[in-house]
C-alpha positions in Angstrom: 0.0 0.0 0.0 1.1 3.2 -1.0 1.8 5.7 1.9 1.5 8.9 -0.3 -1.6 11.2 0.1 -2.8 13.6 -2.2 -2.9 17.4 -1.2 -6.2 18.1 -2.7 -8.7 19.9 0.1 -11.9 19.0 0.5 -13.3 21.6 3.7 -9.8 22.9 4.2 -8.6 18.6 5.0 -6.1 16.4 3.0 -8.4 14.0 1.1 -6.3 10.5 -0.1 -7.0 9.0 -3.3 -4.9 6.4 -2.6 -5.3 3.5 0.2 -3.1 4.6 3.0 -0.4 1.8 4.9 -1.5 1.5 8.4 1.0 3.2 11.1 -0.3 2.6 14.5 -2.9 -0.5 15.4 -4.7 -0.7 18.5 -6.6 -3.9 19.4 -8.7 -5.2 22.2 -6.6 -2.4 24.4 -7.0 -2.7 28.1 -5.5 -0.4 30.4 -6.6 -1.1 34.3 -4.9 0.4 37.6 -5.0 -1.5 40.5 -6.2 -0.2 43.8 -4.5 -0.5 46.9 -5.8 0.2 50.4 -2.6 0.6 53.2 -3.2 -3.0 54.9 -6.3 -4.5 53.4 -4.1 -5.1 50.4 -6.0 -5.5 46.3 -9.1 -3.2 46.4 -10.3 -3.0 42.5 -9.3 -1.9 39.3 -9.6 1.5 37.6 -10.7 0.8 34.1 -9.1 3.6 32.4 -9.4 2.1 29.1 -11.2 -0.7 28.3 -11.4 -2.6 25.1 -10.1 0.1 22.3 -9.5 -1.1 18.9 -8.6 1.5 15.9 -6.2 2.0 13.6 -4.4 5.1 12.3 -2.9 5.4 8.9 0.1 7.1 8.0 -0.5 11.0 7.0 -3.9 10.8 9.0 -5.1 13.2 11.4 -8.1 11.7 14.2 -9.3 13.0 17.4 -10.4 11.7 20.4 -13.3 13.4 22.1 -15.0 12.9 25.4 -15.8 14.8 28.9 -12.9 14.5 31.3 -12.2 11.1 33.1 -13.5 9.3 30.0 -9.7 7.7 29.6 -8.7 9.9 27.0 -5.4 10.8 28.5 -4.5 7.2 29.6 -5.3 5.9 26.1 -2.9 9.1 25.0 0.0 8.1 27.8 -0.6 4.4 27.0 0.2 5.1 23.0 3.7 7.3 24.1 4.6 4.4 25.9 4.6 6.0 29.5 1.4 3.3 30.7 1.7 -1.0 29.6 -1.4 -2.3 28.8 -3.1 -4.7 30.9 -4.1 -6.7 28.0 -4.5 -6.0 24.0 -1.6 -4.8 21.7 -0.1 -1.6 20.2 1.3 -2.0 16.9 3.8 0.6 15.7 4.8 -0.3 11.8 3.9 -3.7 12.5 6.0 -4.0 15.8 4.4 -4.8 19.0 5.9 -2.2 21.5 5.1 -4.2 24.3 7.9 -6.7 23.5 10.5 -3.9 22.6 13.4 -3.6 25.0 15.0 -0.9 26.5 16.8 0.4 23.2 13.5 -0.5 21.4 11.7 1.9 23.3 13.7 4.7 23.1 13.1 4.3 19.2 10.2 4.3 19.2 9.4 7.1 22.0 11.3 8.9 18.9 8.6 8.3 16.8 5.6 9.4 18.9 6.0 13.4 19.6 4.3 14.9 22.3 2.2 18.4 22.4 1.3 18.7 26.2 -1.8 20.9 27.0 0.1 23.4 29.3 3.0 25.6 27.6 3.7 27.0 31.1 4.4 23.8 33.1 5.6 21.8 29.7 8.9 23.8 30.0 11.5 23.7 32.2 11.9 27.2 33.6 15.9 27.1 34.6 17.1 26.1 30.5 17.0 28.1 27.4 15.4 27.7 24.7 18.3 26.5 22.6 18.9 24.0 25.3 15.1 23.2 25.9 15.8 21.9 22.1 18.8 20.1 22.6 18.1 17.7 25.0 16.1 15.3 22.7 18.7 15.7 20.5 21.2 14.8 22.8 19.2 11.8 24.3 18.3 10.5 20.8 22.4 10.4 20.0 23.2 13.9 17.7 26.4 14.2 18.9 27.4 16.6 16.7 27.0 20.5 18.0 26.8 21.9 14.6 24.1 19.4 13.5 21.7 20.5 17.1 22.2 24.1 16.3 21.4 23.7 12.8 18.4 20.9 13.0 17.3 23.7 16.2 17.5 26.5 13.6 15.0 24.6 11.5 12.4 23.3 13.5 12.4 27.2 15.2 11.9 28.2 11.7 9.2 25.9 10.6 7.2 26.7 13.8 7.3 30.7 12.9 9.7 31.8 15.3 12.0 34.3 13.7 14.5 35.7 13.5 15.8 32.1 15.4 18.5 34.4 17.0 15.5 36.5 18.8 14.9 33.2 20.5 17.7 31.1 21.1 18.8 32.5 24.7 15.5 33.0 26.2 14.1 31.3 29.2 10.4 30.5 29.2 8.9 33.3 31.6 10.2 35.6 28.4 8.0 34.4 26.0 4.0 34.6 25.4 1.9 31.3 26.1 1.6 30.9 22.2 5.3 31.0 21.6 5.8 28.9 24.3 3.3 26.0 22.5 5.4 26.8 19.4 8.4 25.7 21.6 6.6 22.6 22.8 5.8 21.7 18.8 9.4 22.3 18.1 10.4 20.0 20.6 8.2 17.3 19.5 9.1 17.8 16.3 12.8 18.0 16.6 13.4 14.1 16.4 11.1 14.1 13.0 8.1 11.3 14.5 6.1 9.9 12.4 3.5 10.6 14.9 2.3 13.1 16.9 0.1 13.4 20.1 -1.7 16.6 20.8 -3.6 16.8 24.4 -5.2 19.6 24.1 -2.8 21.7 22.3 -4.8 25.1 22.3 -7.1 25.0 25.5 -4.5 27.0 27.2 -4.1 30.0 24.6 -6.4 33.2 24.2 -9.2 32.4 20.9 -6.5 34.7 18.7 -3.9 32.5 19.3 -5.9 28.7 19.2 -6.4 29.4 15.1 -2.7 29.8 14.4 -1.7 26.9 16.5 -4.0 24.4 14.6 -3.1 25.9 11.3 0.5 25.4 12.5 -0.1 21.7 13.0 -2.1 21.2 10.1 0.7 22.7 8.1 3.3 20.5 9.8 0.8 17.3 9.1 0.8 18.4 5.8 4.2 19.0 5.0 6.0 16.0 6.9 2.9 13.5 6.0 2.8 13.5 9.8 -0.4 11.4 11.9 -1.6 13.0 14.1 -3.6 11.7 17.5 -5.8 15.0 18.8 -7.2 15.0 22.2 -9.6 17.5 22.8 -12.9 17.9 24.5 -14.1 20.7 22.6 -16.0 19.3 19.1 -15.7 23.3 17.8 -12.1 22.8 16.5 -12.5 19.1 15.5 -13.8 19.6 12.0 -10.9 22.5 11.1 -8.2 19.6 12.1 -9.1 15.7 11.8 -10.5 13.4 9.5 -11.7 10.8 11.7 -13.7 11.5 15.2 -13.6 8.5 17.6 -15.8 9.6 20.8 -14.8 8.3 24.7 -17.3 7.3 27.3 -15.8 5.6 30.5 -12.7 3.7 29.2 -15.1 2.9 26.0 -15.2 4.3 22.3 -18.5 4.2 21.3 -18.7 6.4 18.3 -15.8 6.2 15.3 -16.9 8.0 11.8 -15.6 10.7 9.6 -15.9 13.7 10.9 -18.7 15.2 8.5 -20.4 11.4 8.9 -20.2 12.4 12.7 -21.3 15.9 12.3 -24.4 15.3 9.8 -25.3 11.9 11.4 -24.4 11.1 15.1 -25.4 8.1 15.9 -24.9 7.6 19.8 -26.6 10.1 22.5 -23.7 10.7 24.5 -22.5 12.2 20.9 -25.6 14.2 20.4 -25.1 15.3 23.9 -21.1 16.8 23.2 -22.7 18.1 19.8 -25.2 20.2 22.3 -22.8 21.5 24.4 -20.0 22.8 21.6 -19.6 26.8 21.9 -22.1 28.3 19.2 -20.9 31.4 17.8 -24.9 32.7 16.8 -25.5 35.4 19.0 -29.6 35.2 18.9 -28.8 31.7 20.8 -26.7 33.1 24.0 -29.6 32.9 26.1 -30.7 29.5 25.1 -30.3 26.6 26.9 -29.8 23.2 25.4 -30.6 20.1 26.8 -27.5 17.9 27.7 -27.9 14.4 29.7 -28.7 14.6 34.1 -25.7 13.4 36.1 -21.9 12.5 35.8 -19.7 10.3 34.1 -19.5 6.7 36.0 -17.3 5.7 38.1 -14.6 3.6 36.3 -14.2 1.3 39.2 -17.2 0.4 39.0 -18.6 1.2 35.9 -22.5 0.5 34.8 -23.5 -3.1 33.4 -24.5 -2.9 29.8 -24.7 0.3 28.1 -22.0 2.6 30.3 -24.3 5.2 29.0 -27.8 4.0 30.0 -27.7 5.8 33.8 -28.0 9.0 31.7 -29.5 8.3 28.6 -33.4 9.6 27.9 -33.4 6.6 25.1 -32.7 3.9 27.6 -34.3 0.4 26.9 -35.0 -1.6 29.8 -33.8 -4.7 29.7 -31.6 -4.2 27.0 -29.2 -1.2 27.1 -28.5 -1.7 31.4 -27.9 -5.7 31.2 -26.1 -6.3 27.9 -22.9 -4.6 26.2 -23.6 -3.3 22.9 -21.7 -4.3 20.3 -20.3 -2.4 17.4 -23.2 -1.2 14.5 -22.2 -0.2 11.2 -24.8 2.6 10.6 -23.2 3.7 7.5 -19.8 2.9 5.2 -16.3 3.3 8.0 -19.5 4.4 11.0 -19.7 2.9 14.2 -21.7 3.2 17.1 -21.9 1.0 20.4 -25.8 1.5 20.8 -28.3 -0.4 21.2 -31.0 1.7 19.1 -28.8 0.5 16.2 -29.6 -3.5 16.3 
């Protein structure tokens, strides 16, 4: 299969004409933390993440949505390597990175770049910028000081902060909170992944600022044929940046579809609900409130029987949705929805 995409825009998003080679595979994924009470020893499992499968294709962009405490970010750490999974597999180019070693890892932790949600803390506040850039460099074996200034002067460049020289000797309290995310792309650029993971890369910066950091991205995406994994909770900037929307309820994905699919036709409630409570720009609907589902996310110790859903869902069938799991329903070509107003 040929990795190449087209860069042809349909909605402002790279559309491939040609079938794309897989990158990262996820299947069955499990990822539970035991409990411990001080003397009384095991006491439960958090189910973080429980029973993910996708896959993500080289040059793709996909988000994961969902409120917080739906697992999104131990999927995320989980996928940089920094959780093991209690049971299922992540496949990076066909390698299982569970049975990588120590040398393994650090390869592939060179694949996967990293866009943490806070510029502020994301930085250490003691080093430079020029030596905030380094270290990876460093770690992943440049030894060569010409070759870190000069791959530094490039990735500064490519993230649109110039003149580089402006740059290169300030610390972090020197710089706004959008140059500071540019810094944090640099870095996790720097090593040139194949992948990168955004959590919540704009939720931090003022609204001016959020626009040129996803155009920034996409660029990047666009130029490097990059994938990209963004976390977000906020559906508004989903449709400027992915392709793909897979939605998280309690450890579960329970809606995957192409974004405009998603958009035009969501399938599960707990989607309609996000889809209610997204930011609307109209002004004649400020004092409107719309209706979103009663209560709180579930416990994932110990989460609902059947639907994880059904304690909060107005479409609840008894008898069907709070004894028995859903299983996956095509509801249209590359749609799925764990719902039982599907079968």
């Amino acid at each position: 299969m040929s990795a190449e995409m087209t860069t042809t825009m349909e909605n402002d998003l790279p559309v491939a004409k040609t079938e794309r080679e897989v990158l990262l595979s996820i299947q069955d994924l499990h990822v539970w933390f035991e409990l411990r009470r001080w003397g009384f020893g095991h006491a439960g499992y958090v189910r973080a993440v429980d029973d993910v499968s996708f896959d993500l294709y080289q040059g793709e962009a996909i988000a994961v949505v969902g409120e917080s405490g739906c697992g999104k970010s131990s999927l995320m750490k989980t996928i940089l390597g920094l959780h093991r999974p209690t049971k299922g597999t992540i496949s990076f180019n066909g390698q299982d990175i569970n049975k990588l070693d120590t040398k393994g890892m650090r390869w592939y932790r060179a694949q996967v770049g990293y866009v943490q949600q806070d510029p502020f803390g994301a930085l250490p506040p003691f080093m430079t910028m020029q030596r905030i850039l380094e270290e990876p460099l460093i770690i992943g074996g440049v030894k060569d000081k010409t070759e870190r200034l000069q791959r530094i002067r490039k990735t500064m460049e490519e993230v649109k902060l110039a003149p580089v020289e402006d740059f290169l000797e300030k610390f972090p309290h020197m710089l706004s909170g959008g140059q500071l995310q540019r810094i944090v792309i640099a870095r996790a650029m720097i090593l040139e992944p194949k992948i990168i993971v955004a959590d919540e890369p704009v939720s931090m910066l003022d609204a001016s600022v959020r626009v040129e950091i996803l155009k920034l991205l996409r660029g990047l995406q666009e130029k490097h044929n990059l994938s990209v994994i963004y976390i977000t909770h906020d559906l508004s900037t989903v449709s400027y940046f992915s392709e793909r929307i897979f939605v998280m309820y309690a450890g579960r994905l329970v809606e995957k579809a192409k974004v405009q699919n998603l958009l035009r036709n969501a399938g599960h409630p707990y989607t309609h609900a996000l889809l209610a409570g997204t930011s609307d720009p109209d002004a004649n609907n400020a004092k409107t409130f719309k209706e979103v589902p009663p209560g709180e996310p579930p416990s994932l110790v110990n989460p609902p029987s059947g639907c994880r859903f059904h304690p909060r869902c107005s479409r609840m069938i008894k008898g069907e949705c709070d004894l028995n799991v859903p299983p996956e329903f095509e509801i249209e070509p590359e749609h799925q929805v764990l719902c039982w107003l599907h079968k």
